[in-house]
N, C-alpha and C positions, 0 to 999 in steps of 0.2 A: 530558466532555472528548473531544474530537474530536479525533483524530491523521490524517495524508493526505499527497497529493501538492497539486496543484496544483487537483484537483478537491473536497480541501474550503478551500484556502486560499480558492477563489473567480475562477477565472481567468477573467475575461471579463465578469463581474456586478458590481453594487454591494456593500458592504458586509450591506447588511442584505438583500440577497436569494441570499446562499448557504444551502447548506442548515444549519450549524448555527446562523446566525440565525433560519431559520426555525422549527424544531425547537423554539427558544425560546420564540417566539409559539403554536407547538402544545402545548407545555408550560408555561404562564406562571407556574407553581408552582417552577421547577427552575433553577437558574445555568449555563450554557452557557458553553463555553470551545474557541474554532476555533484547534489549534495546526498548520492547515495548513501547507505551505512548499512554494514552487513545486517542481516539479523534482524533490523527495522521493521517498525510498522505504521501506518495514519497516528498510531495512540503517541508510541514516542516521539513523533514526528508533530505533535499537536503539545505537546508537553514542554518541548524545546522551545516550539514557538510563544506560551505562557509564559515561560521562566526565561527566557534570554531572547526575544524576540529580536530587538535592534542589533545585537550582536551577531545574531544566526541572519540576518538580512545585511550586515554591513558590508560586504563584500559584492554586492549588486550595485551594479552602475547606474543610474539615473537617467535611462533609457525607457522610454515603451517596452514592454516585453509581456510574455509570457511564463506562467508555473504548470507544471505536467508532473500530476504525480501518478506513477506507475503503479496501477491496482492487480494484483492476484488473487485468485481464491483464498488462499492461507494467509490473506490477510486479514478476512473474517476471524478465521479462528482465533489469532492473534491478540485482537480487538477483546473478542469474548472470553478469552481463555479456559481454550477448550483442553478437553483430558490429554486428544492427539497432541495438542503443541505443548504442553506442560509436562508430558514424560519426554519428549522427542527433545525439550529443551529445559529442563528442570530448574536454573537461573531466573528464569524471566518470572518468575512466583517471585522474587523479591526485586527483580530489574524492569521491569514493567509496570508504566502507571495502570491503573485500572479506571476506564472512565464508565460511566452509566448515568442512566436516567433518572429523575428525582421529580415528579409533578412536570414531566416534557421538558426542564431542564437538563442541560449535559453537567454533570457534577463527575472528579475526579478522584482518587486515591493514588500516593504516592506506587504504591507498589497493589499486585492481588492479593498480598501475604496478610495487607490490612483488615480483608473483609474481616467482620464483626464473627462469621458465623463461619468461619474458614473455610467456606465451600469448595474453591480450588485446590484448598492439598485433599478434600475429599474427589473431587475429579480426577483429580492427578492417582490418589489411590484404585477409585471404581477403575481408572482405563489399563490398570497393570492388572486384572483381578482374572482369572482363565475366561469367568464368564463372558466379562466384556470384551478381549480378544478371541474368545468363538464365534458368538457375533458381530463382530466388528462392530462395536456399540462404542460410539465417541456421547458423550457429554459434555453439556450441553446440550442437546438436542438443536441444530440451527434453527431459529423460528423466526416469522416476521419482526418482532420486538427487537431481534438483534439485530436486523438486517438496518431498522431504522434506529441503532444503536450506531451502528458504523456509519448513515448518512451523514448523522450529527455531529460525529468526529470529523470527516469530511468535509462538512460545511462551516464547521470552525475553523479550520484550519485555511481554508479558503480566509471567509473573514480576518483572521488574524493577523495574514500577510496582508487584505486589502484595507485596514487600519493604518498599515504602515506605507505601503506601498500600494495605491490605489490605481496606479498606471499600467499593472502589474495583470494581468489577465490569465483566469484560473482554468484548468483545465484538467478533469480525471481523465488516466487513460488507461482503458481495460486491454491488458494483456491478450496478445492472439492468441487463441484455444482455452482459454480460460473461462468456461460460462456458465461454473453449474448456480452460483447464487445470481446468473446477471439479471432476471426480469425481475425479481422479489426488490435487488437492491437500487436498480435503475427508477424504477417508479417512486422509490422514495428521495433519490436523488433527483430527481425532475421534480420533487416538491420543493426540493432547498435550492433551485434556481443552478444546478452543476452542470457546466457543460460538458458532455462526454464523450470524447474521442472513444470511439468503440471500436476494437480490433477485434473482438472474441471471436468472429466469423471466420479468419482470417487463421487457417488449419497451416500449422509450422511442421509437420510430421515429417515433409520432404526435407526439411531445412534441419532437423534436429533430429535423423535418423530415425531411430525406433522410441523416442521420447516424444511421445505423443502427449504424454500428459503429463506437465511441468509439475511439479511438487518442491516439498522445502529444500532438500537436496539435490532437486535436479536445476542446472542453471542453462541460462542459453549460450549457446554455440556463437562463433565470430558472424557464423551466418546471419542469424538468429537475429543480434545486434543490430545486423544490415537492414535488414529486411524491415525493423521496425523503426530504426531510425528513418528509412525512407519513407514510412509508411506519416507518421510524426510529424518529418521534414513539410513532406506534400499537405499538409492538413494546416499547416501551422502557417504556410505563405499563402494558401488561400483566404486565410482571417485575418491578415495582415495587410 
């Protein structure tokens, strides 16, 4: 079962050359299931599993298996809603839960449009402002607090499905070349027990041309797919 943004829905490739079709064909033993969605993030992806859990798992067979959710950088920001992702996508201020912390509890809001003190249409403002595009100043500022904001989305989400589905073995997998928040956010993930396929080491530059460095807009190549579905593939039959 494969959970993502738009990089495992498949943005840009065919159907049967994303990666967890592919993963298929490297495991031809095993039933595959891509609950990609463009645009996605851990937060809606934690939201769905809240409010329609059995429904969003009913389609899973009654198998041993495994969940691999595909982690990005710009999933951070996502999480936090930061100025860069709220002008780049001006929607998600009303189409995004908002989740945060409350006394080390994870507490939610339907949308970020709820905060009390509307801080995100003020981010959303500061990051159109000249100032902040001369210095490339995003707000939020990323700090450890978020970083252990997004574990706990994370590790609900985990939880959620192993409420339901206890057979079911969780697995974060960090994007190749993806690593500027990976030590801040791994350590608090190895606090909430996540086991983590780590590709970030794992430089896609020859494979994705001159897109070295994956962003919202940029998606991976047929290659791209390959390469990490085998990567996935190999990792996933030796825990099995």
């Amino acid at each position: 079962m494969f959970l993502g943004c738009s990089f495992t829905f498949g943005e840009g490739v065919q159907d049967k050359e994303t990666f967890p079709a592919k993963v298929a064909e490297y495991l031809p033993y095993s039933q595959t299931y891509n609950f990609g969605i463009q645009g996605s993030s851990p937060a809606r992806i934690l939201k769905q599993l809240l409010t329609q859990k059995e429904k969003y798992l009913a389609a899973i067979d009654h198998h041993p298996g495994a969940v691999v959710l595909t982690f990005i950088d710009d999933h951070v920001r996502r999480i936090v809603g930061s100025s860069q992702r709220l002008i780049q996508h001006p929607s998600i201020l009303s189409s995004d839960p908002r989740f945060f912390l409350e006394d080390g509890k994870l507490n939610y809001q339907s949308s970020f449009a709820e905060d009390s003190i509307d801080r995100f249409r003020f981010y959303r403002f500061f990051g159109t402002t000249h100032f902040a595009q001369a210095f490339n100043l995003e707000v939020p500022f990323i700090a450890d607090d978020h970083l252990l904001l997004v574990s706990k989305v994370i590790s609900e989400i985990r939880n959620e499905i192993q409420k339901h589905r206890p057979d079911l073995k969780f697995y974060l997998a960090y994007y190749p070349s993806e690593r500027f928040y990976r030590n801040g956010l791994f350590s608090h993930l190895r606090q909430e027990n996540i086991d983590i396929l780590d590709y970030s080491d794992v430089f896609l530059r020859n494979v994705l041309g001159n897109q070295s460095d994956l962003g919202t807009d940029r998606h991976p190549s047929q290659l791209a797919h390959d390469l990490y579905a085998y990567l996935i593939a190999r990792d996933l039959e030796e825990r099995f």
